[in-house]
N, C-alpha and C positions, 0 to 999 in steps of 0.2 A: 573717547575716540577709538579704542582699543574695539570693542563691541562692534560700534559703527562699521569698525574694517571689518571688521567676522561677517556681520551680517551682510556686507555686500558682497563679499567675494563667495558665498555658501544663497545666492539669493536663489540660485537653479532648484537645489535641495531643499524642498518643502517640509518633507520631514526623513527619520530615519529610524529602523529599527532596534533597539537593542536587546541582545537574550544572554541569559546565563546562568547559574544555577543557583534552584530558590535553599538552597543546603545549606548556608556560609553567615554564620552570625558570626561577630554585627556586619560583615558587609554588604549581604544582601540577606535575606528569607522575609516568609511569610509570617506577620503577627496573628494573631488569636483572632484576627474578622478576616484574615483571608488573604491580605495588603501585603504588597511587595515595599519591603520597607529596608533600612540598614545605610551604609555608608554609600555604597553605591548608588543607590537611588537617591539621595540628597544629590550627591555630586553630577548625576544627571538632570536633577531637577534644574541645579543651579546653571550648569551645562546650556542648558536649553534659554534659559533668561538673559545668559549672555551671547548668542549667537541668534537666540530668535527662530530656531530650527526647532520643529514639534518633536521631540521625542517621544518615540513609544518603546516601553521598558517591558518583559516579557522574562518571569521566572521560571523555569519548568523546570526538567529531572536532565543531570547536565549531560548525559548521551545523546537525549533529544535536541539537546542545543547544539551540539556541537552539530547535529545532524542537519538542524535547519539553516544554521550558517553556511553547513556546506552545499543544501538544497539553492541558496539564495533568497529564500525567507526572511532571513534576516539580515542587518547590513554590520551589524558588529556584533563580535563576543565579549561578554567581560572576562575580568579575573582568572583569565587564562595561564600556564605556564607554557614557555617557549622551549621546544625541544626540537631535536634535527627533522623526526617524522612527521610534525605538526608543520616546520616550516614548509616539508611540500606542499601542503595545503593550502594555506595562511600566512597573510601578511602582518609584522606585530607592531605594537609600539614601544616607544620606551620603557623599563619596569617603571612602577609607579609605589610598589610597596615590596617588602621583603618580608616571608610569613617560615618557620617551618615546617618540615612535614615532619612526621612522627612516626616510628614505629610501636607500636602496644601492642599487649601480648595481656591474656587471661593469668590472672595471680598464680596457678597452677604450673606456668610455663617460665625458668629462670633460665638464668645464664645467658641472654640476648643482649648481646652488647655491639656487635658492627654486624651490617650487611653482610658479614662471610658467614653469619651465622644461622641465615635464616634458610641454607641448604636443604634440602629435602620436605623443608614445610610448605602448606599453601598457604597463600597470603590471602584476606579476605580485601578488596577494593573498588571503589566507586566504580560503574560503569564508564567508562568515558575518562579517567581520572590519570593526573600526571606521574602519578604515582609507577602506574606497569611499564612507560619506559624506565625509570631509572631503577625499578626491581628486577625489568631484565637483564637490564645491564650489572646488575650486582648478581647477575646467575641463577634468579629466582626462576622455576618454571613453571608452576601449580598456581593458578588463581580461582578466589572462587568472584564472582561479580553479583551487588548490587543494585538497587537503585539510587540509596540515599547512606547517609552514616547512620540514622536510625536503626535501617532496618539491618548494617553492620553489625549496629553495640546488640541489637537483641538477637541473632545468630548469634554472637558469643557468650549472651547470658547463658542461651538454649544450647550449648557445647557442639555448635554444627563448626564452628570455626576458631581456632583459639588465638590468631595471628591475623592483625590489621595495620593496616595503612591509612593512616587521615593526617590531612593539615592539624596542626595545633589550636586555634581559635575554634573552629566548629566544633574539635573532638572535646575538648573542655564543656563545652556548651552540653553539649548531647549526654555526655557523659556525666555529669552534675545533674542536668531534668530525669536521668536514666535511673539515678541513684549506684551508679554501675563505676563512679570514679574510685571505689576502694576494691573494686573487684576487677577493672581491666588499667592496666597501670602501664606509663610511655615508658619504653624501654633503652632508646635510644632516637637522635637526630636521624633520620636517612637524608634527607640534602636541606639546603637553604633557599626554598620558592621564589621566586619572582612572579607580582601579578604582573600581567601587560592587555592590553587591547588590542583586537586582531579582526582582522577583516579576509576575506575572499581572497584568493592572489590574483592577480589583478583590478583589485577595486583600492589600488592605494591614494585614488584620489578625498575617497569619503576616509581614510588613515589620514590624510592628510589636512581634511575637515576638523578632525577630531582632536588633532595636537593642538591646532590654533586652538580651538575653545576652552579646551583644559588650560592652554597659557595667559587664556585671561580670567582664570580662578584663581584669587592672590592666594599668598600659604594663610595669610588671617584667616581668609573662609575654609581652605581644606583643614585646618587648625580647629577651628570652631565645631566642624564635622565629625574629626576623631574625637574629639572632646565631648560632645553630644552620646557617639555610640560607646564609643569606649571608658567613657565615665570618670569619675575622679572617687581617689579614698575617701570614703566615709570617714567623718571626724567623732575618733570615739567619747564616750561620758563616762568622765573622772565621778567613780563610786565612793572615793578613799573616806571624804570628809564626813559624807554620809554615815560610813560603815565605823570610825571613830568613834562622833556622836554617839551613835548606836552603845558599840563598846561600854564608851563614859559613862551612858544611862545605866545597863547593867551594872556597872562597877557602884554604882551609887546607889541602887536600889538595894543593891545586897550589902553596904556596908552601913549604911544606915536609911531608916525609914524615915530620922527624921529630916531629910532633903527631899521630902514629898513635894513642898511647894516650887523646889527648887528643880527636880524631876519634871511635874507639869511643865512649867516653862519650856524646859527642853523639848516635852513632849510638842508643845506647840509651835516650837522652832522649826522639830523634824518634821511634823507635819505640812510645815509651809515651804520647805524642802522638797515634801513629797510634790506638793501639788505645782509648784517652778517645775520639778522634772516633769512632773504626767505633761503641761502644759508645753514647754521643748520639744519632750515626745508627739504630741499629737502637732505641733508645728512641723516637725522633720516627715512627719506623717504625711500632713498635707502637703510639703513638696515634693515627698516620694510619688505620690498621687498624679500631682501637676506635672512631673516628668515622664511619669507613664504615657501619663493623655499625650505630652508632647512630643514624647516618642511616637507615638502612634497617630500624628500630623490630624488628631481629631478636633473638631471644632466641639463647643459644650456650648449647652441649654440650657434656659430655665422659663419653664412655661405659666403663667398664673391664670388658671383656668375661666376661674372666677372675673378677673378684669379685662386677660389677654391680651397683660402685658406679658412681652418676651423678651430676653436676658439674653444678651451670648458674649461669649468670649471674641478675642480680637483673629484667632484661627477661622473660626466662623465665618466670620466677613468678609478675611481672606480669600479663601477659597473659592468667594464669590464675585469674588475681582473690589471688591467695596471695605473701607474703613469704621469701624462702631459709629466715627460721627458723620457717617454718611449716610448709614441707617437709620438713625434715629431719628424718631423715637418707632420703636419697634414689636410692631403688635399682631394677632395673629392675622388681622387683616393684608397686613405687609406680606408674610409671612406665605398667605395664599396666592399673591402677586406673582410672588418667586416661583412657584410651585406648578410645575407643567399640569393643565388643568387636567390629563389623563389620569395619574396618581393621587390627585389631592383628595379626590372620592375615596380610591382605595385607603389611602393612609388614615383619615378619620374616621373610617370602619374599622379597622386595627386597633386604633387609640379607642374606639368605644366599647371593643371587643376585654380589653387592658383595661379601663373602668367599672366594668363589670364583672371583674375577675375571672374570665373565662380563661386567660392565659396570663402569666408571672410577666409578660414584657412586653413591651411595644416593637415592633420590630419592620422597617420596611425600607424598600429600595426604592426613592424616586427621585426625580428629574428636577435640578433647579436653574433658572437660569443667569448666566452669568452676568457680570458687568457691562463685558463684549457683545452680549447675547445670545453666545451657545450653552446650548443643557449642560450641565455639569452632573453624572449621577453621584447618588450617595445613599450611604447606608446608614438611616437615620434612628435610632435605637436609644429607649428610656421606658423610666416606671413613674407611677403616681409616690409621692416621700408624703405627701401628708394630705390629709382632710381638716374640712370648718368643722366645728364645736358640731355639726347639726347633720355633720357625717357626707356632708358634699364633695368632689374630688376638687382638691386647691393646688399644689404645686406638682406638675409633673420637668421632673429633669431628665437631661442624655446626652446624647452625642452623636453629632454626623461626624462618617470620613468618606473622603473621596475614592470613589471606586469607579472613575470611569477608565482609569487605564485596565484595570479587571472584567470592565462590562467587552471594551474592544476588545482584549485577548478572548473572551467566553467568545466573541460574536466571531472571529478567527479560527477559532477552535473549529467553532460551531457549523463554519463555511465548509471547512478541509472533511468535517467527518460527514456531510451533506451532497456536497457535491463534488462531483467530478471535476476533478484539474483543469483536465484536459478542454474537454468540450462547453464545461460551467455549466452545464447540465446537472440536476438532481441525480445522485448515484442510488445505488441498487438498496443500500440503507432507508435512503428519504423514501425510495420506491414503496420497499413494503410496507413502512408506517402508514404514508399514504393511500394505500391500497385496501389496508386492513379498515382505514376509515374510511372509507369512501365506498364499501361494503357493508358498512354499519349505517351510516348515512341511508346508502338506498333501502336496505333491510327498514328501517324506520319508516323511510316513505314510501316503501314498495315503487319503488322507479328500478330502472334497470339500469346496467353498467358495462361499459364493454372494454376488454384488455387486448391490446393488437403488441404480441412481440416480433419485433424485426430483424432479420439478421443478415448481413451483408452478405454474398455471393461473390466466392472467390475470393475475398479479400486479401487472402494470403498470398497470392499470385501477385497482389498489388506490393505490400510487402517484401515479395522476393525480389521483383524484377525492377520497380523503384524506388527501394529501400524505406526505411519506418520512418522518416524524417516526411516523406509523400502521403505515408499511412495515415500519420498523425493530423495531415493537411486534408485529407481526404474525410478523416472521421469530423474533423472540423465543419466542414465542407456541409457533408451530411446530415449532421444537427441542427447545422442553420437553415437548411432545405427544407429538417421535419417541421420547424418551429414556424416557419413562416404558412406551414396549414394549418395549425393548432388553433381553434378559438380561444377562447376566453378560460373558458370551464375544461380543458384539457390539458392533463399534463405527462410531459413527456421524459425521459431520464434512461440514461447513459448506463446500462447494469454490467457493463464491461468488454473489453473487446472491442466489436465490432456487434454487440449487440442491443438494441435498443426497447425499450416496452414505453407503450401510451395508454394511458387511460382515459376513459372517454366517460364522463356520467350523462344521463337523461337532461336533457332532447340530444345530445350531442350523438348521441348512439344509435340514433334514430334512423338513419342512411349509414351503415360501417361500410359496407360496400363500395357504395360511393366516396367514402374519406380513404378505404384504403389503396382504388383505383389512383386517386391524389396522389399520394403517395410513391405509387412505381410508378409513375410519369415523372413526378419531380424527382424523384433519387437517380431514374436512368438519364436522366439528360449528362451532357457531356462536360465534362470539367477536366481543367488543365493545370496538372500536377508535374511539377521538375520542369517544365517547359514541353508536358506532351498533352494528349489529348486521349482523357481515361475514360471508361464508359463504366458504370456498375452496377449492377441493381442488388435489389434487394426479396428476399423471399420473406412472406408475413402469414402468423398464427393466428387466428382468434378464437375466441374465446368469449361467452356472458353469463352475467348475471342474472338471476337465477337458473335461466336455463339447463347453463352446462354445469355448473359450479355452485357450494355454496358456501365456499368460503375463500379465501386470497391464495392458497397452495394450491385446490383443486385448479382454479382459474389460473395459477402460473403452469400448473402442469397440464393442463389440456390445451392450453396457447402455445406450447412448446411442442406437444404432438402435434397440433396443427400447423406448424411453423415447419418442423420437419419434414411432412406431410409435402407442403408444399416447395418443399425443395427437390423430395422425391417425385415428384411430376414437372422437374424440370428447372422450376428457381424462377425466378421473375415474375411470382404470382403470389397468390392469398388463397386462403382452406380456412376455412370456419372448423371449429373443432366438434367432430361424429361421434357418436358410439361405435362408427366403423372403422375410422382412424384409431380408437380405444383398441378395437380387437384387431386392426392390423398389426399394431403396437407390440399389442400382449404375444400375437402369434411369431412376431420379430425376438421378443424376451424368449420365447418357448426354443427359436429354433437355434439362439445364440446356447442355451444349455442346451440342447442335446447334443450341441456340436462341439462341447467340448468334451465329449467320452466318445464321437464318431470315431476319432484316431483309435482309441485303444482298444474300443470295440470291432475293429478290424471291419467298418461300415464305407469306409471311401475306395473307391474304386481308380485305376488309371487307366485313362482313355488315351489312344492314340489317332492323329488323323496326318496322312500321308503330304508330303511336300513335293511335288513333281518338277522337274528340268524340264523346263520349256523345250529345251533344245531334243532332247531324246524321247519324253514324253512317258518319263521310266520315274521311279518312287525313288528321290533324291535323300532325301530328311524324314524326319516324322516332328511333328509335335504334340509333346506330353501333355495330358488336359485332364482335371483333376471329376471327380464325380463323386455324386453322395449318394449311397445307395440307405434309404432311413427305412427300421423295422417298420413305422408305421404308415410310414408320407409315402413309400416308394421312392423311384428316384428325381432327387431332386436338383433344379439345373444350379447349375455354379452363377450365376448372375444374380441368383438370391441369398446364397449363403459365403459367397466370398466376400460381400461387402461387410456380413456380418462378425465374421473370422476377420476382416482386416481391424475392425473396432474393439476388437475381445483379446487380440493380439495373439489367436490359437494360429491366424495364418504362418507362422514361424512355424510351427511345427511341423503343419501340414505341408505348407512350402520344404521343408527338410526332406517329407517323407515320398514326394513325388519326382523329387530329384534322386534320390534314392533308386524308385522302382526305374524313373528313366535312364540313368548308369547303367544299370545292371540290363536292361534289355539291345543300351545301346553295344554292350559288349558282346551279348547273345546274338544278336541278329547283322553286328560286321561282316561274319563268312557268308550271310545269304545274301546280302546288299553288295558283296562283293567292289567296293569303290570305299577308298580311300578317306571321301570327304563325307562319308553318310555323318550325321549325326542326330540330336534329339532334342529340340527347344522345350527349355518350361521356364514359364514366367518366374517371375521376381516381384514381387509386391513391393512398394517404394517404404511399407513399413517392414518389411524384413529387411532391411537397410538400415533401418535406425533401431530394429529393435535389437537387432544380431550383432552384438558390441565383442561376443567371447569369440576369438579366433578361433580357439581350440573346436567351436563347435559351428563352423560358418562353412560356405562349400566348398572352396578350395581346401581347406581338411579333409572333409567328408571324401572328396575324389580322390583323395591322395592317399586316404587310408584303407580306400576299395579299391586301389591299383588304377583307377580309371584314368584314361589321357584325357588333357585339356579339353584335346578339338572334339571330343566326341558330345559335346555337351556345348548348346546357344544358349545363354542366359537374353531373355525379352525383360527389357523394361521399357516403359514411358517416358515422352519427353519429358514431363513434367520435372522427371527426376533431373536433370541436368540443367533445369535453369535454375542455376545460382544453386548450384547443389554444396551438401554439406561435405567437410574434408572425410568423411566417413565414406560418403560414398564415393567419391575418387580414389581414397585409399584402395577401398574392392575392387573398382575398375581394373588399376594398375596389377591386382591380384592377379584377375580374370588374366587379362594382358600376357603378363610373366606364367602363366601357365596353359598358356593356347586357348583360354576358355574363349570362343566367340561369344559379341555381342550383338541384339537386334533390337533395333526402337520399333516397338508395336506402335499399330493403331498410328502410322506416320499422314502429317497434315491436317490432324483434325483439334491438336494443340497450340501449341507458342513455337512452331516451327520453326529455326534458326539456325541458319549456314555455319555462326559460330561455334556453336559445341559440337557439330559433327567436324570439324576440322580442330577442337582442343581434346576427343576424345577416340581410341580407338574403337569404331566402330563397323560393325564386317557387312550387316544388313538393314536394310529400309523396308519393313512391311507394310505397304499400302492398304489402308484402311476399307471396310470394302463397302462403305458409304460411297464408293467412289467406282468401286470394281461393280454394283450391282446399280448401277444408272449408266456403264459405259457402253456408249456406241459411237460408228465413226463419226468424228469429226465432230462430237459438243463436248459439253464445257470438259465432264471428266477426261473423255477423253485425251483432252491436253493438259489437265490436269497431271494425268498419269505418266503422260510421254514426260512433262517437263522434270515429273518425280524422275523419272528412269534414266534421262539424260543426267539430270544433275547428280547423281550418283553412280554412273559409272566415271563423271569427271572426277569426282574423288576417291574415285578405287572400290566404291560399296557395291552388295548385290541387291537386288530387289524382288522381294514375293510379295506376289499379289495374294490380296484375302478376299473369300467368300467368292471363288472363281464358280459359277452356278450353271454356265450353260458353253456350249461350242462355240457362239460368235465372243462370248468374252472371253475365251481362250485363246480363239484365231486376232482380236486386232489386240492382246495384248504378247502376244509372239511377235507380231508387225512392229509394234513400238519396241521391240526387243528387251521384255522384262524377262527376267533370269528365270524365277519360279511361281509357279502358281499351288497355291490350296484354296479347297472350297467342295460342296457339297455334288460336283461337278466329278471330283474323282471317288470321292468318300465322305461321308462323315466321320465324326468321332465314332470308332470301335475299341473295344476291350482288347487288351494286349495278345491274346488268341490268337482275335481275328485278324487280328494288323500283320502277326503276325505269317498268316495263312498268306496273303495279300504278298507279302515277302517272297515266301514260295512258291507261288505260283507266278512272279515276276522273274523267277531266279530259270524256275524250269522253261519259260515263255524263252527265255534269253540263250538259254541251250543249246534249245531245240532250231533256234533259228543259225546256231551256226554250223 
């Protein structure tokens, strides 16, 4: 009745996970074929027989356990110890067994007797093991970490460590198979263990699952169970009488010969002696045998080739949900019944491969099925024992064990290292095996192959602005978009990111064009993330077989220049991979190296272009603008090589040095600007912000240490930078701030424009994009565009320049809207600090002369 109630009250729970480490004889580890076997796993076996809940038991390397429990992977731990930092984690159960732990130390190292002593050493310890809290707590600070106790005792064969920490039971164990118990000796108790059972915190309902089951496994069965692993004393064999006898005989042969007849006799006694022991002997033999097998839950065979008839034990049968008298009589015909018809071919290739001595053993993994009617695997393994008079094969014997809990955990394993979490997509692993065949494939048939990598646009903006919980919904989103164009024969996988590749084999390749058109129709449709409505596309490489490619790396890497490719013509499209994308490529590699000796080579130039007062119509500002002047390119414009410098991260430096030259001109050219508020904008890359971490060398330094004032100097960044910006970058703002540095959002309204951050940040100026200034006339769209820029910033105290100010009527109706300043090719271009600075003096002398 006890069961009954388990089972109904757990009837939600189908099944449940257990993990924990395959290290710990006899509680749990792995036998000689592989099998998680030991106390533990009995007690789950039986666990499960009385609640009717499927368990699945799961040994690995116990950091990794501990790791998945806390992933959610699994649903319990075993043979845990309960400590304060674990309980933040984890929820326990009551102890269940009390083990100790041990300290050992290499025969070379004495004097260790308490925990005070183990000062100044490092202790060698399980990854993951209970051991390092109460070794810190005893003051220990030096650890070295393993994976296993094995791989412990042989670092201190090999003298890497001479001081360890193991439970008692394992260390025994390891250290006895190691040969290494007379050479690493316990030194001392360090505490008294408790195992317990532990769960997630907050999953104390399935803790709760767990007590009941265990309360109805009486102590008979868990009595039975330590009794099983833990063994009982061998009963030794009294030699005395024997060895007597013996004695007598000697005494009698040397004192007279003539007890010769009375000698034989003895002789014949002892002998009948001998052959009682041999026959004892090979009886304790044969039950050392049968406990083995039984330890290792194997079923036994016996095959008679000849008749086929078959033999097996009552584990056998078991296993297969059936009793010996429900088999029988049992022949190989039965035998093939059982036998999932996929494997029963391979297996009798094996066995005929094993009859003809090609290999010592019969050896195979197949499928049988059960009572209930699910497969049960197993690992079915035996040799030929004897032949007919006439050299025929006659009896072959062996042994199945069950391995289908090792087939699930392989095929677990085998999921997590295949594919993607996230999306369940094949990850970038299955990709290239797949790849690499499916190149071999068409190489064979001379078909062709086409590889499309994808990669999202912008994505990170989704990220910042709806945080990774949307991202994760979105790349979801996007998989199931790509898969629902996919035929048959295409496969598609997840290689990380936000980045996707599809393989496409013949006919499928046939139209890429057309599949990748598919493609950014279905990705940009609109989908509703957090409760909003997100728009996103995607830019796509391609790539084929043989054309471009003749093997899976050229094909990953020309798909990826062409994925590039067509990001840089805008994002939302497809590029088939060139030999001209190849050398636009190459000439991109070229100009990334030479740009980083243009600094020291004294090859970059500073350009200045004037900032005019609407209101007076006089040279208010300048703005500093970097230029490359190259031995061999000539000069080269900043729109090609600053994206390059922002990727190479030499923009740090060059950014340093143009802030530099603009200081120092802003202090020169004060007396001839004669006005208080002149100063000198130069950009700010959003990656000199993240890369510029040393105070010591960032621009508030740099100004302070050239005497320069705050205001004489506008730092321009991008909105981009302020949504959801990092504390780095607000720390700099507040720099900026506390030391007069103004600040200007370039390139304004052509981003994520947002009333927010210009009212949580100080901000001095709004530069109007001049996508906006080179289409304005009265009264369309820019034009309100602009006004409504200009109003809404002087509501909050900000100024406004206008950019690429190119002619008189957009200088006249952006006075009328009352924008503050204008720049643009209208008063000057970019000039070399000379000329800008000639421009200076002849405004100064203009100014003079008029009064």
């Amino acid at each position: 009745m006890l069961c009954l109630s388990i089972a109904i009250n757990v009837s939600a729970a189908e099944s449940i996970t257990v993990i924990s480490d395959d290290n710990y004889p006899p509680y749990l580890f792995k036998d000689t074929n592989g099998n998680t076997v030991g106390i533990v796993a009995d007690t789950w076996k039986l666990w499960e027989q009385k609640t009717g809940v499927k368990v699945t038991l799961l040994a690995i390397v116990w950091e990794q356990a501990l790791q998945q429990l806390q992933s959610g992977h699994a649903d319990v731990i075993e043979m845990i110890y309960q400590d304060p930092e674990r309980e933040k984690r984890f929820s326990f159960s009551a102890p269940y067994a009390t083990l100790p732990v041990g300290i050992y130390a290499h025969e070379s190292i004495g004097g260790l007797a308490t925990s005070n002593h183990l000062s100044g050493f490092t202790v060698g310890v399980q990854k993951g093991d209970g051991c390092i809290f109460h070794l810190k707590q005893a003051g220990v600070q030096s650890f070295r970490l393993y994976n296993n106790y094995e791989e412990m005792i042989t670092a201190t064969l090999k003298g890497e460590i001479k001081i360890l920490c193991m439970d008692d039971y394992p260390a025994t164990y390891y250290l006895y198979r190691a040969h290494a118990d007379q050479t690493i000796l316990r030194a001392f108790t360090l505490y008294q263990g408790e195992f317990h059972r532990a769960v997630k915190k907050g999953n104390e309902q399935t803790l709760s699952l767990i007590a009941k089951g265990m309360a109805a496994i009486t102590p008979a069965e868990l009595a039975a169970i330590e009794a099983k692993w833990k063994g009982r004393p061998l009963q030794k064999h009294l030699y005395y009488g024997q060895a007597l006898w013996a004695l007598v005989a000697a005494l009698t042969v040397a004192v007279s010969l003539v007890l010769l007849v009375f000698m034989l006799r003895l002789a014949v006694k002892r002998k009948t002696a001998e052959i009682e022991s041999k026959r004892e002997e090979l009886e304790l033999e044969r039950l050392r045998l049968t406990d083995i097998i039984d330890a290792t839950r194997a079923g036994t065979w016996e095959w008679d080739i000849q008749t086929g008839v078959c033999q097996v034990n009552h584990r056998w049968a078991e296993m297969l949900g059936y009793t010996l008298e429900t088999l029988a009589p049992l022949n190989a015909d039965k035998v093939k019944s059982l036998t999932h018809p996929d494997d029963w071919q391979t297996a009798l290739a094996v066995v005929e491969r094993h009859l003809k001595g090609e290999i010592d053993f019969y050896e195979c993994d197949i499928r049988m099925r059960h009572h209930d009617g699910h497969w049960v695997w197993m690992t079915d393994r035996g040799r030929l024992i004897s032949r007919t008079s006439s050299g025929e094969p006659w009896i072959m014997r062996g042994t199945h064990i069950d391995i289908t809990d090792k087939k699930e955990a392989d095929a677990v394993i085998w999921q997590q290292a295949n594919y993607d979490s996230l999306t369940q997509l094949p990850n970038r692993r299955y990709f290239n095996s797949h790849l690499h065949e499916a190149i071999a494939e068409a190489a064979d048939h001379q078909q062709k192959l086409g590889l499309l990598l994808l990669d999202l646009d912008r994505f990170k903006e989704v990220n910042d602005t709806l945080g990774h919980r949307s991202g994760d919904e979105l790349l979801i989103e996007i998989a199931q978009r790509i898969r629902q164009c996919l035929s048959d024969q295409m496969l598609v996988a997840r290689l990380g990111g936000d980045e996707f590749a599809i393989i496409l084999p013949e006919p499928a390749c046939a139209d890429v064009q057309a599949f990748g058109q598919q493609l950014l129709q279905e990705i940009s449709k609109a989908m509703i993330l957090g409760g909003e409505r997100v728009y996103v596309t995607v830019s796509i490489g391609i790539s084929q077989y043989p054309e471009d490619a003749v093997n899976a790396e050229e094909m990953i890497q020309h798909a990826d220049q062409a994925m590039y490719e067509a990001k840089n013509r805008g994002r939302n499209n497809l590029r088939f991979f060139s030999m001209a994308i190849k050398e636009a490529l190459s000439q991109r590699v070229s100009l990334a190296r030479d740009l980083r000796v243009a600094l020291e080579n004294g090859e970059l130039r500073d350009y200045y272009q004037p900032i005019v007062d609407l209101a007076t119509g006089k040279i208010a500002k300048a703005e500093a603008l970097m230029r490359w002047q190259h031995p061999q390119r000539g000069l080269i414009s900043p729109s090609l090589f600053i994206p390059v410098a922002e990727e190479t991260g030499d923009i740090v430096a060059m950014g340093d040095w143009i802030l530099t030259q603009a200081a120092q001109h802003a202090m020169q050219w004060q007396s001839l600007v004669n006005d208080d508020a002149f100063a000198i904008s130069v950009n700010k890359s959003p990656v000199q912000f993240v890369e510029q971490m040393d105070t010591k060398n960032d621009w508030v330094h740099a100004l302070r240490s050239m005497g320069v004032e705050g205001k004489r100097i506008v730092v321009e960044i991008t909105e981009g930078l302020l949504l959801n910006p990092d504390p780095i970058v607000e720390q700099r703002l507040l720099q900026f701030r506390d030391m007069g540095i103004q600040v200007a959002i370039d390139d304004f309204g052509t981003g994520y424009s947002s009333l927010s951050y210009l009212s949580k940040f100080d901000i001095d100026y709004l530069k109007i994009d001049q996508s906006f200034t080179r289409n304005l006339n009265a009264g369309n769209e820019s034009y309100v565009l602009c006004e409504a820029i200009i109003v809404m910033a002087h509501k909050l105290g900000l100024k406004v320049i206008a950019e690429g100010v190119e002619t008189a009527l957009q200088r006249d109706l952006l006075i009328d809207i009352h924008c503050d300043y204008a720049q643009g090719f209208f008063y000057s271009p970019p000039v070399p600090a000379e000329a800008f600075e000639q421009m200076l003096v002849q405004q100064s002398r203009e100014i003079a002369s008029a009064r």
